[in-house]
C-alpha positions in Angstrom: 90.7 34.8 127.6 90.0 38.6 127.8 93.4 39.0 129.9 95.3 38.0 126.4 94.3 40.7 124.4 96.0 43.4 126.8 99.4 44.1 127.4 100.6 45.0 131.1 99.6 48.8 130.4 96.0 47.8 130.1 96.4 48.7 126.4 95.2 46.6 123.8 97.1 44.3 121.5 95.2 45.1 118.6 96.0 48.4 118.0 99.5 47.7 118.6 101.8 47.3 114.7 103.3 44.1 114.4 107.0 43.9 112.9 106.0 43.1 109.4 103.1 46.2 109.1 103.5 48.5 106.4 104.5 51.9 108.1 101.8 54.0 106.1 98.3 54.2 108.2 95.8 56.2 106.9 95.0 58.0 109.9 98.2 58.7 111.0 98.8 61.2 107.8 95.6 62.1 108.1 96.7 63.5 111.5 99.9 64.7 110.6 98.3 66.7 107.7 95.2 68.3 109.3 97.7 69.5 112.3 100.1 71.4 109.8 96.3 72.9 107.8 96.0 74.0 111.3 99.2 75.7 111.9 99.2 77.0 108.9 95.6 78.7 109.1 96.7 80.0 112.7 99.6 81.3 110.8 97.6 83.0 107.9 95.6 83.9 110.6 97.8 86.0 112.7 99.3 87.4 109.8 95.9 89.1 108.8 95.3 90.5 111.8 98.8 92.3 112.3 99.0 92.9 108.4 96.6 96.2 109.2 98.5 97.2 112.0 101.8 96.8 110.3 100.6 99.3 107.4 99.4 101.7 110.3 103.4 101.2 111.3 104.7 102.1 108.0 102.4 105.0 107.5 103.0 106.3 110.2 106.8 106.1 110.0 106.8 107.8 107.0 104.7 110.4 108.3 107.2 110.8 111.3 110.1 110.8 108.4 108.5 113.9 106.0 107.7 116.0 109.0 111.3 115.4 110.2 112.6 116.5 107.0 110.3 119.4 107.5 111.6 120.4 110.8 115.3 120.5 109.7 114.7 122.9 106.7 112.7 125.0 109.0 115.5 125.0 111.6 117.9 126.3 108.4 115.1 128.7 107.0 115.4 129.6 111.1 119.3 130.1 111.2 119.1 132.1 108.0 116.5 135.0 109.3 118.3 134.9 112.8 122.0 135.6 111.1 119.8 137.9 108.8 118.4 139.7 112.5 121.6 139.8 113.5 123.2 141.3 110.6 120.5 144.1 110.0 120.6 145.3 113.6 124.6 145.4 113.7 126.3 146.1 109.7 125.3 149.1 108.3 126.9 148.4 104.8 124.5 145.3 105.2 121.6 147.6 105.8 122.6 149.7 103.0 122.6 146.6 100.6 119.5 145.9 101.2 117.7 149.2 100.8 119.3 149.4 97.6 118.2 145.6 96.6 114.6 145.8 97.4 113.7 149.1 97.9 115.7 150.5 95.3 116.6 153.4 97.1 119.8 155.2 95.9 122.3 157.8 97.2 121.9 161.3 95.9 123.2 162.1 92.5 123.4 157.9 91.9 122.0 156.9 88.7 121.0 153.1 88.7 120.3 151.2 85.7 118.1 148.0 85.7 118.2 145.8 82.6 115.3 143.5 81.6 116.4 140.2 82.8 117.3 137.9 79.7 115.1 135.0 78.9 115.9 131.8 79.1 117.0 129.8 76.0 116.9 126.4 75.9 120.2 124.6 75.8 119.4 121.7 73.9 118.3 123.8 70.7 121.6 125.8 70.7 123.5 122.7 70.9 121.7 121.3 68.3 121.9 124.2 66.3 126.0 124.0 66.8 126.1 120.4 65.7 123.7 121.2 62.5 126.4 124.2 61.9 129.3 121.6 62.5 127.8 118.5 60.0 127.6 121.6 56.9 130.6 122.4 57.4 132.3 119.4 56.3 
């Protein structure tokens, strides 16, 4: 009588659905739904850990970016006072230009004249100023 309740896989009968069993078992979404809690928390997981080192990543790329910038203005700044070298140790009239810019030295019987430099106006007053003049006048 015991031999009836198992199939030829030594599995029992009882556990088995029969053709006209409702497809929903609790414990079969039970199972379905904890294992995709659990993939999901691995996922959140994971992305915790690497969310620290993935800031690192971008910090440091930007780093790497600013001092890159840095480096190529320095290499013109460098190109500049090398043609500047050059230019001083080979053009007199360049020399000459120079003495007279900064130093202000000046060939005999030269007068120079330096003007006060003019100050800055702002732009947006004078325009302003040209519309009021413009709106009378009509």
């Amino acid at each position: 009588m015991a031999e009836s309740y198992f199939n030829k896989k030594g599995v029992s009968r009882l556990h088995l659905r029969s053709p006209g069993m409702s497809r929903f078992n609790f414990w079969d979404v039970l199972n379905r739904v904890l294992r995709w809690l659990i993939v999901a928390f691995l996922l959140a997981l994971s992305i915790l850990f690497f969310l620290p080192v993935l800031k690192n990543v971008q910090r440091f790329e930007h780093s790497y970016n600013a001092k890159k910038d840095e480096l190529v203005r320095e290499e013109g700044r460098q190109r500049k006072l090398k043609q500047e070298v050059d230019l001083l140790r080979t053009d007199p009239e360049f020399n000459e230009r120079i003495a007279r810019e900064k130093l202000g030295w000046a060939k005999q019987n030269e007068v120079i004249f330096r003007f006060p430099p003019l100050p800055k106006q702002d732009y947006r007053q004078v325009s302003g100023a040209a519309t009021a003049s413009l709106d009378r006048s009509k």
